[in-house]
C-alpha positions as a Markdown table, in Angstrom:
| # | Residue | x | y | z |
|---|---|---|---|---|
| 1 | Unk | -20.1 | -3.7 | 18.1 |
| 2 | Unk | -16.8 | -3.9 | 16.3 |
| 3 | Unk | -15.2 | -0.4 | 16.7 |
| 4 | Unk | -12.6 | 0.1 | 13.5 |
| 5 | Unk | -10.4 | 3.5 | 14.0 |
| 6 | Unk | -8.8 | 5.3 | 11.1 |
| 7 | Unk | -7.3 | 9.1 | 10.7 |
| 8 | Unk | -3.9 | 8.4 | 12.5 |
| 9 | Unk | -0.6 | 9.8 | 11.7 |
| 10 | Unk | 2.4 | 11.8 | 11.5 |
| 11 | Unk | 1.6 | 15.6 | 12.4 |
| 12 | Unk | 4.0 | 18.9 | 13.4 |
| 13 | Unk | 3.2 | 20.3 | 17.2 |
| 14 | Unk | 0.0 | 22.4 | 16.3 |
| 15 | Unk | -1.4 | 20.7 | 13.6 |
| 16 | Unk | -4.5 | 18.9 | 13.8 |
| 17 | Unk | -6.1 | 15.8 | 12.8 |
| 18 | Unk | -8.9 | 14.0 | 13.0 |
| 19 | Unk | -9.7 | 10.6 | 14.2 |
| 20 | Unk | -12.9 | 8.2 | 12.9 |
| 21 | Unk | -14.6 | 5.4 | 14.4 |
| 22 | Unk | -16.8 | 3.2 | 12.4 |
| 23 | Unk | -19.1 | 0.9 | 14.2 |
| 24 | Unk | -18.3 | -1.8 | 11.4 |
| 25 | Unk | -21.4 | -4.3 | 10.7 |
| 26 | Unk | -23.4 | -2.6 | 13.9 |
| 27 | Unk | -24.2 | 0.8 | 15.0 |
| 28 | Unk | -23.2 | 2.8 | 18.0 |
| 29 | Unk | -27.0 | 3.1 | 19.0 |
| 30 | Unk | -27.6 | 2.1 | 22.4 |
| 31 | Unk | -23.9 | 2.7 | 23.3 |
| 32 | Unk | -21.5 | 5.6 | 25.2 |
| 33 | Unk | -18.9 | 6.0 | 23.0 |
| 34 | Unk | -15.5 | 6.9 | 23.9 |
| 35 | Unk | -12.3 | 7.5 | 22.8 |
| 36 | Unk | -9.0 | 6.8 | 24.7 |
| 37 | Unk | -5.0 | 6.2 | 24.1 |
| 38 | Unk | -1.3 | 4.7 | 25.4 |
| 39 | Unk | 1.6 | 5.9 | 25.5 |
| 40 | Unk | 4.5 | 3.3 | 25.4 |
| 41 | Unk | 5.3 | 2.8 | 28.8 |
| 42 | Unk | 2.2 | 4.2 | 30.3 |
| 43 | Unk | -1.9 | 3.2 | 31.1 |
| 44 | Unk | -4.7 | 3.9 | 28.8 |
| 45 | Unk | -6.0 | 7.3 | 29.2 |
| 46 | Unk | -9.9 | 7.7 | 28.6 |
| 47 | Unk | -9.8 | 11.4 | 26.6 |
| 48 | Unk | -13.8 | 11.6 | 26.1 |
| 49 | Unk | -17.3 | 10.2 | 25.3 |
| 50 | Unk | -20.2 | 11.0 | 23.9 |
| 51 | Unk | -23.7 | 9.4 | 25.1 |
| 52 | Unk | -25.5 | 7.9 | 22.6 |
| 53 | Unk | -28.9 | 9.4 | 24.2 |
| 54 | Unk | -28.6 | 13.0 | 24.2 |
| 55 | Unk | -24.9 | 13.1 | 22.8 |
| 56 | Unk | -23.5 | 14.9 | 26.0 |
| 57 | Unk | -19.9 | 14.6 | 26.1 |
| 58 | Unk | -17.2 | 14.1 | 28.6 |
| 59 | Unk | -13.3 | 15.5 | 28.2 |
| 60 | Unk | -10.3 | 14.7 | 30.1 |
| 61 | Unk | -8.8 | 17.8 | 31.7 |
| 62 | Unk | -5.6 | 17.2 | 29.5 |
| 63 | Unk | -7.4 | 17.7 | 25.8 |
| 64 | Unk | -10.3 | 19.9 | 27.0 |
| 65 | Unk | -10.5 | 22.8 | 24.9 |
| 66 | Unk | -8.3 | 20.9 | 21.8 |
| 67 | Unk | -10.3 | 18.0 | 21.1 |
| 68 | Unk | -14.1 | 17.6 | 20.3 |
| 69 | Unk | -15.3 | 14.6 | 20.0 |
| 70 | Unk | -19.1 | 14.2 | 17.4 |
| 71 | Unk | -21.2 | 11.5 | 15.8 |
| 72 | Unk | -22.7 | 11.0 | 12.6 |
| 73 | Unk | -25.6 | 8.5 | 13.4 |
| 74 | Unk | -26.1 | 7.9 | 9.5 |
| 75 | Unk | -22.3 | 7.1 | 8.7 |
| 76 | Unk | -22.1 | 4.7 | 11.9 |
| 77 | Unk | -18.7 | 7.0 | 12.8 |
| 78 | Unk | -17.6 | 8.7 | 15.9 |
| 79 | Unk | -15.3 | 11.2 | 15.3 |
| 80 | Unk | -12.4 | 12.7 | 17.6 |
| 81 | Unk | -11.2 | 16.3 | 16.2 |
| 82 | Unk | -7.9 | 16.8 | 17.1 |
| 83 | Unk | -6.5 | 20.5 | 17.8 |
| 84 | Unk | -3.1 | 21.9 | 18.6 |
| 85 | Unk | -1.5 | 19.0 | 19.1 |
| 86 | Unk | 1.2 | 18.4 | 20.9 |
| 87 | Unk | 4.7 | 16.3 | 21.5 |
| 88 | Unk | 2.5 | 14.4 | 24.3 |
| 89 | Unk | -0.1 | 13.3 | 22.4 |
| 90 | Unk | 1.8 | 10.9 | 20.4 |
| 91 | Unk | 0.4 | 7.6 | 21.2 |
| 92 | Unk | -1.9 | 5.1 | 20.2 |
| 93 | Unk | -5.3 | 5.6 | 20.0 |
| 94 | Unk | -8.4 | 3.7 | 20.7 |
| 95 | Unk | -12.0 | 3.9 | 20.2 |
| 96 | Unk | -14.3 | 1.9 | 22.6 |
| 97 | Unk | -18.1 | 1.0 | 22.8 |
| 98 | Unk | -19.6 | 0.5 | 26.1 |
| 99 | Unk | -23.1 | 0.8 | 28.0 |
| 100 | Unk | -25.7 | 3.0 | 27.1 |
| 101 | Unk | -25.4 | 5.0 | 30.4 |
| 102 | Unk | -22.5 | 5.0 | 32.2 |
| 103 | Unk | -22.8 | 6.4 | 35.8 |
| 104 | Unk | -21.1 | 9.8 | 36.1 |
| 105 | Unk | -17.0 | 9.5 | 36.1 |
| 106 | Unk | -16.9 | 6.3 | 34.7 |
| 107 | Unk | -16.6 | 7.5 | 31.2 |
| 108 | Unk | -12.8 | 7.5 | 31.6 |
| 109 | Unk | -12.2 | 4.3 | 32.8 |
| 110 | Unk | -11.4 | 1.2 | 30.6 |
| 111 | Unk | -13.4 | -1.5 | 32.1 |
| 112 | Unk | -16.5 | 0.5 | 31.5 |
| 113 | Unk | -16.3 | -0.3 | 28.0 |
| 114 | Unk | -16.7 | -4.0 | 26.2 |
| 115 | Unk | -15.7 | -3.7 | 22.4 |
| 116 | Unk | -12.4 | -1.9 | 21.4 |
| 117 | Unk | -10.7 | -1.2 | 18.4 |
| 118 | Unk | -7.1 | -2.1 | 16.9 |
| 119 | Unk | -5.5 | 1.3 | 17.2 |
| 120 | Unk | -4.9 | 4.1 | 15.1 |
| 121 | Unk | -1.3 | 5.9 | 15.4 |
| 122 | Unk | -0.7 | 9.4 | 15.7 |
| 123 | Unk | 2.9 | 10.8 | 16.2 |
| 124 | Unk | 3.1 | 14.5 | 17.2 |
| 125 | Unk | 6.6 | 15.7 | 16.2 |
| 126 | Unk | 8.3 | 18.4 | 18.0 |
């Protein structure tokens, strides 16, 4: 799978946008989907997943309640609503397909996940 991001950018604190994945010439079937993000400086934090079985979803405790992350099995694209943003939220972001099940807290780790995407931007200005 060859995840391809889009839906970056330049956004006030409290704005929203939001963030598509597009499993370009695959699909996400058979796959836990996540969504992650670096800051300059700082590690790749896993944000949240969604199973491709039952479409359960995982959040980090630092976007829970602002971000939803949702699939459209017929456009290939996993999405990554984006609420109330914040100064800290600037940073790249990264879409990642891994494993169809993932055993319980590894959703937010990196290595849990084999195809990643280039990066989408979004800048959260104070």
């Amino acid at each position: 799978v060859q995840p391809v991001e889009s839906g970056g950018g330049l956004v006030q604190a409290g704005g929203s946008l939001r963030l598509s994945c597009v499993a370009s010439g695959s699909t996400f079937d058979g796959h836990t989907t996540g969504w992650f993000r670096q800051a300059p400086g700082k590690e790749r934090e896993g944000l949240s997943s969604i199973s491709c079985s039952d479409g359960s979803t995982n959040y980090a405790d630092s976007v829970a309640g602002r971000f939803a992350i949702s699939r459209d099995n017929a456009k290939n694209t996993v999405y990554l609503q984006m609420n109330s943003l914040k100064f800290e939220d600037t940073a790249d972001y990264y879409c990642a397909a891994g494993k169809s099940l993932l055993l319980p807290g590894l959703w937010m780790f990196p290595p849990a996940y084999n195809d990643w995407g280039q990066g989408t931007q979004v800048t959260v200005s104070s």
